[in-house]
N, C-alpha and C positions, 0 to 999 in steps of 0.2 A: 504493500500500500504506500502509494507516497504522500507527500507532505502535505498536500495540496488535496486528497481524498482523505485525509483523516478527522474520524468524527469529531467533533465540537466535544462531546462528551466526555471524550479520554482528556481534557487540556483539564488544568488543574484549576482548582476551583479559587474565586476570589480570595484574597487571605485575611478576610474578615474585617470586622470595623476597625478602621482608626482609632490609634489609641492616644490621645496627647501624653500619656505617663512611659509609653514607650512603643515598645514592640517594635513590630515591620513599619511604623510609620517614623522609626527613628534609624533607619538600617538603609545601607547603601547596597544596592547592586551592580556589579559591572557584568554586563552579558559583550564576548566576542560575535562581529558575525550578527548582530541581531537585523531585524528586518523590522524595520517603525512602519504601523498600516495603518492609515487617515481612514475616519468615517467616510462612507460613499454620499451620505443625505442629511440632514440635520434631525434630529428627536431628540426628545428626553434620555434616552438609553441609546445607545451606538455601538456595535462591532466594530471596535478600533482600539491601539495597544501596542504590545513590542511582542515579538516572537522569536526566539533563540535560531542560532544557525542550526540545529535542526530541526526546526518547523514549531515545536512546541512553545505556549503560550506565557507571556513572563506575568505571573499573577500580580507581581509589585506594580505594574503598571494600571492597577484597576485603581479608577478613581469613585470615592465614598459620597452622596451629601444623606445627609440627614437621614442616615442609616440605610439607603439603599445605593447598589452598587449603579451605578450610569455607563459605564461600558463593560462591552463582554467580548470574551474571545475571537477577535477578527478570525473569516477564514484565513487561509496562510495564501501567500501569492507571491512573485516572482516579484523582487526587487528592480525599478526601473533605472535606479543609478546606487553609487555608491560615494557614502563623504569615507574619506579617510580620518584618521585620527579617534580624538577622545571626545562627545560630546557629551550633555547634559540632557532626558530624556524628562520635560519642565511638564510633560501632561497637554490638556485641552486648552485650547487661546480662545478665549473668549473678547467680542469684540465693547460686553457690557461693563463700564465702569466697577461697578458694585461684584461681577463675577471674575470681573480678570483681577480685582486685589482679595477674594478669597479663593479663589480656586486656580487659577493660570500659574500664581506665586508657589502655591502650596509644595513646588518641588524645586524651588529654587534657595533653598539654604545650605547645602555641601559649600565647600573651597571651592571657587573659582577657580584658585592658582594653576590649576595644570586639565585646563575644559582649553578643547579647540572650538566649540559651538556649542551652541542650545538649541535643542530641535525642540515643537510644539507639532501636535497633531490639530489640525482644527475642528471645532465646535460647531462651525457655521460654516459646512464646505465650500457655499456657493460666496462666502461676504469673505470670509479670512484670506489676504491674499499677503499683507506686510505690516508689520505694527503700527500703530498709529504715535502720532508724535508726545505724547503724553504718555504710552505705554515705555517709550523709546525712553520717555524721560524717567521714569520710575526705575528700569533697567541699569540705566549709566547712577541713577541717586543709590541705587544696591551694589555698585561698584563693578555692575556688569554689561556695564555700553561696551567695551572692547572689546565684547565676541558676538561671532556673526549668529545672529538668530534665525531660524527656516522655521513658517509654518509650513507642513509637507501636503503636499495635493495628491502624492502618491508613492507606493510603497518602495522604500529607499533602506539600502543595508546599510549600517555605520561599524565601520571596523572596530571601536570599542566605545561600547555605549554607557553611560552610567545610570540607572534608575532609582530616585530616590524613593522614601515612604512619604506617603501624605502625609506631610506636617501638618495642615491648616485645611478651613475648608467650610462648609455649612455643615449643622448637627452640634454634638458633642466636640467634636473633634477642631470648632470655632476657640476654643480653648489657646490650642496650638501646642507641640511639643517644645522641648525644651530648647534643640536646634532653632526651632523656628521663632522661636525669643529672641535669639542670639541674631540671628538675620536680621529682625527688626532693628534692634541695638543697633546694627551694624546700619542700618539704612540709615537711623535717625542720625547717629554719631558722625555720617560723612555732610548733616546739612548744617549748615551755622544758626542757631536759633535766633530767631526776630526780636530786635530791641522792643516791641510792643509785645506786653504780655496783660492785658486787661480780659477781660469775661468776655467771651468768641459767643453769637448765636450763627448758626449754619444755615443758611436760606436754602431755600428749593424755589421763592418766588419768578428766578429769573430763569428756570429750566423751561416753561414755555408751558406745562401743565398734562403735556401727552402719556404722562405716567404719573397722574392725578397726585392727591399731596393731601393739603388740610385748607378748608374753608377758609379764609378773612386771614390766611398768613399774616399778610401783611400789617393786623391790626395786635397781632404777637408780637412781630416785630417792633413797632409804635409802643408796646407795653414793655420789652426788654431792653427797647434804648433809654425809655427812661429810669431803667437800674441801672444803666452805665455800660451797658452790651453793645460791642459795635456788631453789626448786620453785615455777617459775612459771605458773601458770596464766591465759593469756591471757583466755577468753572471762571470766573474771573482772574485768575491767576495761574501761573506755572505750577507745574507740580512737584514744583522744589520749594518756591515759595509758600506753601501751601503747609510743606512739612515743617519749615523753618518758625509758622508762624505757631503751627501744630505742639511744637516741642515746648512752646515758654503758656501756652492754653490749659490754664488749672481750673478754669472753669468754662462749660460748655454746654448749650443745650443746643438741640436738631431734632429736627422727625427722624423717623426713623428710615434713613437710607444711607445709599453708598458712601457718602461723605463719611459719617462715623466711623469708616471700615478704614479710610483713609488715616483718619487723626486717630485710631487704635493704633495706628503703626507709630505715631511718634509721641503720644502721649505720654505726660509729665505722669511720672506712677504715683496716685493717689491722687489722683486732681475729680474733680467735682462734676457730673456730668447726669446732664435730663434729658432721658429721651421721650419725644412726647410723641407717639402713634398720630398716625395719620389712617388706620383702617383699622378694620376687626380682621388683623393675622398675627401669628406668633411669631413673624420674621425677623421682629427687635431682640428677639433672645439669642439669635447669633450675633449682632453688633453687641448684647452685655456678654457673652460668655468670652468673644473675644477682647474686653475692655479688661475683665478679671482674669483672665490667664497674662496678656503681653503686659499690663500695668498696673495689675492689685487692686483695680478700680470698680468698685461696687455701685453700678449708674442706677439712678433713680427712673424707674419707667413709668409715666403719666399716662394714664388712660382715660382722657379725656371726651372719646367718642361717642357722643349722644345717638348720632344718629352717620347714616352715610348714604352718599349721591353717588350714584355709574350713570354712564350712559346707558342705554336701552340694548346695545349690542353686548356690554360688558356684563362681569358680574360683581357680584358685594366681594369688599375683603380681596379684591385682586388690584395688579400692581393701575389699574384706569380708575378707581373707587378712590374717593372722596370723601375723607370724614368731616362730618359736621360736628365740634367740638364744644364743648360748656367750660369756657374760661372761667368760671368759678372756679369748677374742679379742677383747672389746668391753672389758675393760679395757688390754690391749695397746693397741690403739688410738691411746684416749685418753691413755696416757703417749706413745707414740710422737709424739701433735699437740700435745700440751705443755699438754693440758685438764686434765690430775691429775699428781699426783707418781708415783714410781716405787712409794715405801713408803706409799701412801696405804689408808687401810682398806679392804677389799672383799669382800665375799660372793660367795659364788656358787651359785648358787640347783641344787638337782639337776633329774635329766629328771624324774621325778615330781613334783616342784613345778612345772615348764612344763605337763606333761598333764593336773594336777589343773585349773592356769587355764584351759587348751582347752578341756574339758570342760564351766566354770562357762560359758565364751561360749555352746556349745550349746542350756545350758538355757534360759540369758536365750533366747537367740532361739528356744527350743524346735526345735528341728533338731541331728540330730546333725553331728558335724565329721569330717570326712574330714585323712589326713595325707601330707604328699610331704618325702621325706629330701631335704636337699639338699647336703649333703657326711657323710662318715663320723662317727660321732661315737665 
């Protein structure tokens, strides 16, 4: 039987969950000879991975989130070139912000010192073609601009390949191992921290709304500068600046998305942080689980969501949903986590100022919004 007829079955089985306290997710593999095989279509789960020079499937290369496994044993196939040397085998490239700094990273903390490249399989076969320049920048900030990176369109033998364990990642395993601490360290320690160090709030106002957020932002905002919060807008800056400013930010509050995944990497350990839900999901538990593993930081999570607006094609609780928030309970909060004072100014916005904004999202996206109560008001 050859390589190329043999069953899926006989390849060896995933090697189970990520562990941040060790295991295979703190274990280096070098395979000769391997063969890196690129998913052929984009899904949730993909056939794609490393396969040893005799066909058989390298389990280290199965990537985890939140307890289930997302790729499986490609079939085996015929190598269409060959890189010579020693590379780095970094996993799926993802082209989304918030995924390519938990999950693309997740194999990128080994020594550099003696890698001839970083190969990625891609995520999005038909979108991944070369990094984009804020990935480029994140790269060269981890001290690894000066090797050649390859997302692979097709399957390619690397004369000696290195496979990390999954350090990082969604689930349990947002924790992070103990390597993958040290990476971060390493990230934060090459950026110069920013002479401003005052209370950071994380805007999502100026992302443009296509991946919905929280009602009357902008009236959070209005209540957080007047505690002395400067209104930060991340894609607004490099992503060196970003970290710099990240590193002296001992206190910080954001909805909860990709931004926190970012400032988890350079965060001051023990510094102060609110994350206030923007939807009914449990997706902020990997922004806290990786806050308390890289920085000892125990973030305050505000759930403030009274109610939430989708559009009519969407559904509740998904990444287009909209929560309609009770700044009562979202100022409560943030004095309870020690992000504002008790007597600090605050507005609070009516339900008819929430339904006027719902309604303004519908038009942008031309669709009307549909609404789901989620406690009494």
């Amino acid at each position: 039987m050859t390589a190329t007829e043999r069953p899926l079955a006989l390849d060896p089985e995933p090697p189970g969950l990520p562990d941040p306290s060790g295991g295979w997710s703190v274990a280096l593999r070098e395979v000769e000879g391997a063969v890196v095989l690129p998913p052929e279509e984009s899904a949730l789960s993909q056939p794609c991975g490393v396969r040893d020079a005799q066909g058989a499937w390298v389990p280290e290369s199965a990537m985890y989130r939140s307890g289930r496994v997302t790729n499986s044993a490609p079939p085996a196939a015929e190598a269409a070139e060959t890189l010579e040397g020693r590379h780095l085998y970094a996993g799926q490239f993802w082209v989304h912000f918030g995924h390519f700094l938990c999950e693309s990273t997740a194999r990128l903390w080994p020594d550099p010192s003696d890698l001839d490249g970083i190969v990625f399989v891609p995520k999005r076969p038909a979108r991944n073609v070369e990094p984009l320049g804020w990935q480029r920048d994140f790269l060269a900030a981890a001290g690894l601009g000066h090797l050649p990176v390859r997302i692979l369109k097709a399957p390619t033998r690397v004369e000696r390949l290195v496979v990390p364990g999954q350090g990082f990642g969604l689930g349990p395993i947002a924790r992070g191992t103990a390597p993958m601490h040290d990476f971060a360290r390493r990230l934060a320690g090459r950026v110069r921290p920013a002479e401003r160090s005052g209370p950071l709030y994380l805007s999502r106002t100026g992302l443009g709304g296509r991946e919905g957020g929280a009602l009357l932002e902008d009236v959070l905002e209005e209540n957080l500068a007047a505690s002395g919060y400067e209104i930060y807008h991340p894609q607004e800056h490099p992503l060196a600046e970003q970290l710099a400013r990240y590193r002296t930010a001992e206190r910080v509050v954001g909805l909860d998305g990709s931004a926190l995944h970012l400032y988890g990497f350079a965060a001051p350990e023990g510094a102060r942080v609110g994350i206030v839900l923007r939807r009914s999901s449990r997706a902020w538990e990997n922004i806290g689980r990786q806050l308390e593993g890289f920085g000892g930081i125990d973030p305050v999570a505000i759930d403030a969501v009274e109610s939430e607006w989708a559009p009519e094609s969407a559904g509740f609780g998904d990444r287009q949903s909209w929560g309609h928030l009770s700044f009562e309970r979202l100022r409560e909060g943030l004095v309870a986590g020690g992000l504002i004072e008790e007597g600090a100014p605050w507005r609070v916005p009516s339900f008819r100022e929430g339904k006027r904004a719902a309604m303004a999202v519908g038009r942008a996206r031309g669709e009307p919004m549909k609404r789901r109560k989620r406690r009494p008001e």
